[in-house]
C-alpha positions in Angstrom: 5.9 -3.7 23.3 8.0 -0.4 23.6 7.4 2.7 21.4 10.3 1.4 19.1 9.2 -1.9 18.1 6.0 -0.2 16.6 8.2 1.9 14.3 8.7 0.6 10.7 12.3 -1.9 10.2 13.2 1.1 7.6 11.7 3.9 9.4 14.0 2.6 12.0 17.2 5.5 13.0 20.3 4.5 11.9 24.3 5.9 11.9 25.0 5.3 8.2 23.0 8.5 6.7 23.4 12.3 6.5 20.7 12.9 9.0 19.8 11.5 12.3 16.7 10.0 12.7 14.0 7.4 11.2 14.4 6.7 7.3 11.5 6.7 4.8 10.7 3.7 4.2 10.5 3.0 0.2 7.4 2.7 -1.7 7.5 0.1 -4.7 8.6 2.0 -8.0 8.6 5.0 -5.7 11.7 4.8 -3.6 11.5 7.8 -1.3 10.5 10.3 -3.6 7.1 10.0 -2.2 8.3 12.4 1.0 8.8 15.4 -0.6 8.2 14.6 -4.1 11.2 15.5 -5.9 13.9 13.3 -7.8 11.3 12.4 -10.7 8.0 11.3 -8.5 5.0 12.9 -11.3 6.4 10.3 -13.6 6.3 7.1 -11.9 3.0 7.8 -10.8 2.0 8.7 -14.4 3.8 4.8 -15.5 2.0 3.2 -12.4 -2.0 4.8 -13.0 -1.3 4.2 -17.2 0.4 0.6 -16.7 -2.6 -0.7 -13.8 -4.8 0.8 -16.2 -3.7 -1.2 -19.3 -2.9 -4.0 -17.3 -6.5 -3.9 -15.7 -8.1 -3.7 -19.5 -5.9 -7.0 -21.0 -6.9 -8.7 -18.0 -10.4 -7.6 -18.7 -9.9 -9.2 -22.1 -8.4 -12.1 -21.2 -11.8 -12.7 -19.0 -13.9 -11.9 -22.0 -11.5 -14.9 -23.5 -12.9 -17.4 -20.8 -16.1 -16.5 -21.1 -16.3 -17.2 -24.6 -14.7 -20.1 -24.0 -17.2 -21.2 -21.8 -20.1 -20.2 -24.6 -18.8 -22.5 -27.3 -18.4 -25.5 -24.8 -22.1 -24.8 -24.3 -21.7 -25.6 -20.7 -25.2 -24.2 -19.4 -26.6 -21.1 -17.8 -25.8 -21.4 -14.6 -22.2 -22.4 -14.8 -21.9 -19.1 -16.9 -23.6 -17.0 -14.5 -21.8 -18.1 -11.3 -18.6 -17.7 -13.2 -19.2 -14.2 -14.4 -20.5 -13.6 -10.3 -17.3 -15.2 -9.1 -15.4 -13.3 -11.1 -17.3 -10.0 -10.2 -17.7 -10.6 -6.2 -13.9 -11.7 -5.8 -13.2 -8.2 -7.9 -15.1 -6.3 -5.8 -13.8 -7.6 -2.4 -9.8 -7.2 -4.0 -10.4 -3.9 -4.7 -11.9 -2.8 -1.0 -9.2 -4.9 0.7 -6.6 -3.3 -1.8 -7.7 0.2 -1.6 -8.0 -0.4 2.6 -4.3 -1.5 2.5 -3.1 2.3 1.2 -4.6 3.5 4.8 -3.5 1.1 6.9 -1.7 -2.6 7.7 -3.0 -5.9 6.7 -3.2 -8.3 9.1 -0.7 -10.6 8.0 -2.9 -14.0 8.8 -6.2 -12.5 7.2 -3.9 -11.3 4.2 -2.8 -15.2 4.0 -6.4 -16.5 4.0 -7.4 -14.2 1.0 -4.9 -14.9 -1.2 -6.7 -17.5 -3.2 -9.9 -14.3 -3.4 -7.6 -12.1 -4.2 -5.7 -13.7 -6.6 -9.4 -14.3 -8.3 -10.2 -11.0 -8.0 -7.2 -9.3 -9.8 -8.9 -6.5 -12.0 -10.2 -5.3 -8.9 -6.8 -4.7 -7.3 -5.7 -3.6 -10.2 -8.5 -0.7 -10.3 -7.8 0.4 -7.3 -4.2 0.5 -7.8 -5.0 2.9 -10.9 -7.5 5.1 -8.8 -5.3 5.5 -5.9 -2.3 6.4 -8.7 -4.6 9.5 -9.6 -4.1 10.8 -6.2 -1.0 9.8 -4.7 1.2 7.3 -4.7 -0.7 4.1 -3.4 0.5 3.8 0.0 2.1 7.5 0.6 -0.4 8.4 3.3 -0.1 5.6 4.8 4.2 5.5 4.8 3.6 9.5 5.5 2.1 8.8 8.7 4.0 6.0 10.1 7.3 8.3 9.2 5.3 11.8 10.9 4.7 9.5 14.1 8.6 7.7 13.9 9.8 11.4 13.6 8.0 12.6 16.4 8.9 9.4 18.5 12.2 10.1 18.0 11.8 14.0 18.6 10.6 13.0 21.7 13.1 10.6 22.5 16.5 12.2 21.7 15.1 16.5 23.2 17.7 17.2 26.0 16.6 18.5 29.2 17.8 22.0 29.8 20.1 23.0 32.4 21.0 20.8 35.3 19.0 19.1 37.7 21.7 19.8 40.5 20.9 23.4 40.2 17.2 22.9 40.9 15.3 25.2 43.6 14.2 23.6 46.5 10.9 23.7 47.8 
């Protein structure tokens, strides 16, 4: 695996911009305002914290819906308690593996084994989305970092030596 293939698809350098180099790569409802935040970034990150926040509370409600639900069918105890864990472990585990995923990548078969969790666990993802909105936008360090270490791979890659070797001092 060369030093290339590790760099991000859009982080890649390309010949169809203003500058050489690797290109930010996009952050959903973000674009590449995230690098230098300009070009409207405050209030996208204001729509994302308040829209994971009220999307996080009507999914809350929507929960407090089933429950209910299961109260008037009288359907015992212990179904009601291992639905209300479910519901609380599967949130709890969305939100670490959520709020891991603005640090670093997913490993793409362990992603595909906890969709069925995840999707469970929703609110959870949802919180963390909100949290990490507070902050930055979910994900920046993480694109900040891979772009930093694409820049300074390429840095590296396109410096010129200086002078020429021919004229080089013997020993």
């Amino acid at each position: 695996m060369s030093a290339e293939d590790s760099i991000p698809a859009a982080a890649a350098g390309s010949t169809a911009g203003t500058t050489p180099g690797p290109r930010p790569e996009p952050l959903r409802f973000f674009g590449t305002t995230w690098l230098h935040h300009d070009r409207g970034y405050t209030p996208p990150r204001i729509a994302v914290a308040a829209g994971s926040l009220a999307t996080a509370a009507a999914s809350c409600l929507v929960l407090r819906l089933a429950y209910q639900g299961l109260q008037i069918a009288a359907i015992g105890g212990f179904v009601t308690v291992l639905m209300v864990a479910m519901f609380a472990i599967c949130s709890a585990m969305a939100f670490r593996h959520t709020w891991d995923g603005f640090t670093s990548r997913h490993d793409p078969e362990r992603q595909a084994s906890l969709r069925g969790l995840l999707t469970v666990g929703f609110v959870g993802s949802l919180l963390a989305y909100f949290l990490r909105s507070l902050t930055e936008a979910p994900g920046e360090k993480l694109h900040r970092e891979e772009y930093e270490e694409a820049r300074k791979q390429y840095e590296k890659r396109t410096t010129r030596r200086s002078g020429n070797p021919k004229n080089r001092r013997r020993a």
